[in-house]
C-alpha positions as a printed NumPy array, in Angstrom:
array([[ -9.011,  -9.517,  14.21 ],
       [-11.498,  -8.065,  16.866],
       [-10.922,  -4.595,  18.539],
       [-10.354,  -6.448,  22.185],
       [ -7.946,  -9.123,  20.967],
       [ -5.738,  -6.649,  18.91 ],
       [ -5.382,  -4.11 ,  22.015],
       [ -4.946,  -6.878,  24.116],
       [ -1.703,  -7.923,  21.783],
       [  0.056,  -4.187,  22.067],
       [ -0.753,  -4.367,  26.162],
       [  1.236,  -7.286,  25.672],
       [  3.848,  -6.122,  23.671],
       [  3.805,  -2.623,  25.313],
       [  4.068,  -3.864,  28.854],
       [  5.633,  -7.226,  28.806],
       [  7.61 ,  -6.816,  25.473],
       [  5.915, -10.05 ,  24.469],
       [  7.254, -11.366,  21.049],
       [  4.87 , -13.685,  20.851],
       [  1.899, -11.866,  20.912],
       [  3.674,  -9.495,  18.047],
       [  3.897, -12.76 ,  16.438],
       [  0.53 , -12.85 ,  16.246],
       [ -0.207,  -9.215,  15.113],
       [  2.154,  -9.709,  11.967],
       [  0.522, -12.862,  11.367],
       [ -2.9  , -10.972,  11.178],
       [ -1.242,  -8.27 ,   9.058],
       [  1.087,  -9.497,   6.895],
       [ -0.882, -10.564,   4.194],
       [ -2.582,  -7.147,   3.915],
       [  0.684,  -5.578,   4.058],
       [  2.413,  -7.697,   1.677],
       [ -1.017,  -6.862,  -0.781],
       [ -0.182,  -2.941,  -0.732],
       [  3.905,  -3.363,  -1.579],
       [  3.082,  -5.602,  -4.018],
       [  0.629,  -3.183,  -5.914],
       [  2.83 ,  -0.401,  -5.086],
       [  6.089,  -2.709,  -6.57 ],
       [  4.652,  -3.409,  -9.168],
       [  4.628,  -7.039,  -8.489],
       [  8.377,  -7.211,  -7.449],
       [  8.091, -10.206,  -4.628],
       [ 12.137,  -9.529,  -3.272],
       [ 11.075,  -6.263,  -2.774],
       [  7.868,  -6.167,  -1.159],
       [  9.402,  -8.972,   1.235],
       [ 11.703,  -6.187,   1.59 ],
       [  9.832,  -3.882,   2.548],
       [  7.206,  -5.825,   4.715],
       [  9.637,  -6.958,   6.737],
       [ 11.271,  -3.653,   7.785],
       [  7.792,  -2.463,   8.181],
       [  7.196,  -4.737,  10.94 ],
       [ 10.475,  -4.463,  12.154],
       [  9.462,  -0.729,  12.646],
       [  5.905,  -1.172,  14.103],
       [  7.703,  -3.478,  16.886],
       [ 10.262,  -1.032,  17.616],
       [  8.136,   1.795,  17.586],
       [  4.442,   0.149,  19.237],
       [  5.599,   2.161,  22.314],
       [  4.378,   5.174,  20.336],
       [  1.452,   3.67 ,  19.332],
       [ -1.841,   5.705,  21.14 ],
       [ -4.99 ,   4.251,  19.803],
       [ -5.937,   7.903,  18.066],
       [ -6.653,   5.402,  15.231],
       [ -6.91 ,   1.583,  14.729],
       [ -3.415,  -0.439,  14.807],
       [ -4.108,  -1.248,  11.214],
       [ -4.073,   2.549,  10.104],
       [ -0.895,   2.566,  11.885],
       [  0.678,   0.089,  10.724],
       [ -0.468,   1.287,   7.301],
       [  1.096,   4.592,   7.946],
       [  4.606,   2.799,   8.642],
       [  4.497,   0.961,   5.476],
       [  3.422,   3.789,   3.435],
       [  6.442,   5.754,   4.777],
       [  9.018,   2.926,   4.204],
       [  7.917,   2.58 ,   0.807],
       [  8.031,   6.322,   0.273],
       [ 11.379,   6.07 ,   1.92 ],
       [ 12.992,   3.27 ,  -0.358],
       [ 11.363,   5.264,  -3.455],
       [ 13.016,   8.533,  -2.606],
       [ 16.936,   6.741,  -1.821],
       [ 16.273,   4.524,  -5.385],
       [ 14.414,   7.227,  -7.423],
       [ 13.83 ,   5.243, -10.468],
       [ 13.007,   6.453, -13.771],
       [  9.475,   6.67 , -14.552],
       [  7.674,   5.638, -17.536],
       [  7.003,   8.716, -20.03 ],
       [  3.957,   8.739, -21.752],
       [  5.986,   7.865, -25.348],
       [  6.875,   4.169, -23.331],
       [  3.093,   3.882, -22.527],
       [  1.824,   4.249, -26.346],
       [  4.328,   1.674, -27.461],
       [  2.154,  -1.087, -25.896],
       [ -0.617,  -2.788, -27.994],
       [ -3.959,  -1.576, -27.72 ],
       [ -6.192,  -4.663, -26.026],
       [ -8.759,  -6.173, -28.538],
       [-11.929,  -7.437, -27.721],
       [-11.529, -10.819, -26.28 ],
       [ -8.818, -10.108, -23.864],
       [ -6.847, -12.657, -22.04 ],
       [ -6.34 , -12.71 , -18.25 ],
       [ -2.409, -12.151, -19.308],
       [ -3.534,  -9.36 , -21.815],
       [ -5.73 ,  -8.047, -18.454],
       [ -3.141,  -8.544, -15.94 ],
       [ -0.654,  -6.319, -18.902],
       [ -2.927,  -3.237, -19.159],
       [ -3.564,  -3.633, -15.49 ],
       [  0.422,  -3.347, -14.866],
       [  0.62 ,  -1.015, -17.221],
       [ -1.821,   1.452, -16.191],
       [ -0.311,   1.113, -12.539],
       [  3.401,   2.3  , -13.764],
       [  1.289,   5.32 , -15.663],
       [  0.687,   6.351, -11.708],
       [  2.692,   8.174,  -8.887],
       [  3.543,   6.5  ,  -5.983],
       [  1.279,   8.826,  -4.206],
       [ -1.847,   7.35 ,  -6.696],
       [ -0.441,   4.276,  -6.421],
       [ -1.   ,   3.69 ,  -2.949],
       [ -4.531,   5.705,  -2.551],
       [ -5.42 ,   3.959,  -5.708],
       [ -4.574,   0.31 ,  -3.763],
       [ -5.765,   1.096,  -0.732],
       [ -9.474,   2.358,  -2.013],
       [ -9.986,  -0.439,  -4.798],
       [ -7.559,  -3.136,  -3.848],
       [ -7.891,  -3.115,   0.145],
       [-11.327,  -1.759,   0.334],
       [-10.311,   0.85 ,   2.822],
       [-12.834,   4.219,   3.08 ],
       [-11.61 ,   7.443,   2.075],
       [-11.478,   8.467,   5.513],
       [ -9.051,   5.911,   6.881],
       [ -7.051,   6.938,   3.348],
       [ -6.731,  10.319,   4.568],
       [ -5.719,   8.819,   7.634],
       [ -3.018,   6.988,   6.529],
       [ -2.42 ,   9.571,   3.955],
       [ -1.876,  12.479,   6.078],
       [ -4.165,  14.818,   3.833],
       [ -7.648,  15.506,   3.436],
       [-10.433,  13.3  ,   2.17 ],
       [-11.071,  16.204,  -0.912],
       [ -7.153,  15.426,  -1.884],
       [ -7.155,  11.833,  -1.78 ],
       [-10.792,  12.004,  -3.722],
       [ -8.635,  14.123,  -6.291],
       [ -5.951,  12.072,  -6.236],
       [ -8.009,   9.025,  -7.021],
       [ -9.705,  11.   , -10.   ],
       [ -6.7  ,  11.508, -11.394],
       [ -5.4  ,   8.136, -10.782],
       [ -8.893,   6.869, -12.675],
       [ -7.668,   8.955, -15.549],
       [ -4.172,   8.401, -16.223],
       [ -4.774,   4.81 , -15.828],
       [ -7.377,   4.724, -18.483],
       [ -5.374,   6.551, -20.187],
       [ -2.637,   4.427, -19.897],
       [ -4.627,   1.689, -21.004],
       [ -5.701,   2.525, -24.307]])
């Protein structure tokens, strides 16, 4: 979506509380959105409609506080970072300790796409949320480092760190 059109969508929901033209910005967004909870879900489809939706319930409530300091889709990122991080901390779930990682089958030479998509799944779940999310947004959403540390709140050097890290567990993880 170009610059103009997007800003012109907010005026319109700012000032004339046009649903319509939110319409529109979820319809540009959603699939993006919907991307990052299902990485950071772990491929749980209830739950990243879940959480999509209350994102976007949030943005819309909250695009009165929305000031163009940094593009609508680092916002909205922000929003769905938090309501993830939210929904993690009320159902803190049991992570995967390293003993549950070795018990998988080490992939062989000629590996399947379901073999790929396993280690792939596997190496995600070996990953904080925190990884998680820098680790979808950089390879997964092709997003720079500097709009990570955007969203992120922290500096580029920590998300950098936290994407070496990430690298490591996951191949790890893997074999």
């Amino acid at each position: 979506m170009k610059k103009f059109d997007e800003i012109a969508l907010i005026s319109r929901c700012v000032l004339a509380d046009d649903r319509n033209a939110f319409g529109v910005l979820v319809e540009a967004y959603q699939p993006t959105i919907r991307r990052f909870f299902m990485n950071l879900t772990l491929g749980n489809a209830a739950l990243t409609d879940d959480l999509a939706q209350e994102t976007f319930i949030k943005a819309y409530l909250n695009i009165r506080s929305f000031r163009g300091l940094s593009s609508f889709s680092t916002w909205l990122y922000r929003i769905a970072y938090n309501e993830f991080y939210s929904h993690s901390r009320r159902n803190a779930e049991i992570a995967l300790s390293d003993d549950d990682l070795r018990t998988h089958d080490r992939p062989s030479d000629s590996i399947s796409a379901a073999d790929a998509s396993m280690d792939i799944k596997v190496a995600f779940q070996a990953l904080n949320d925190t990884e998680r999310a820098i680790v979808t947004m950089f390879y997964i959403d092709d997003l720079p480092l500097k709009r990570i540390a955007a969203v992120m709140q922290m500096p580029q050097g920590t998300v950098k760190s936290h994407l070496h890290r990430a690298k490591d567990k996951m191949a790890r993880a893997i074999q």
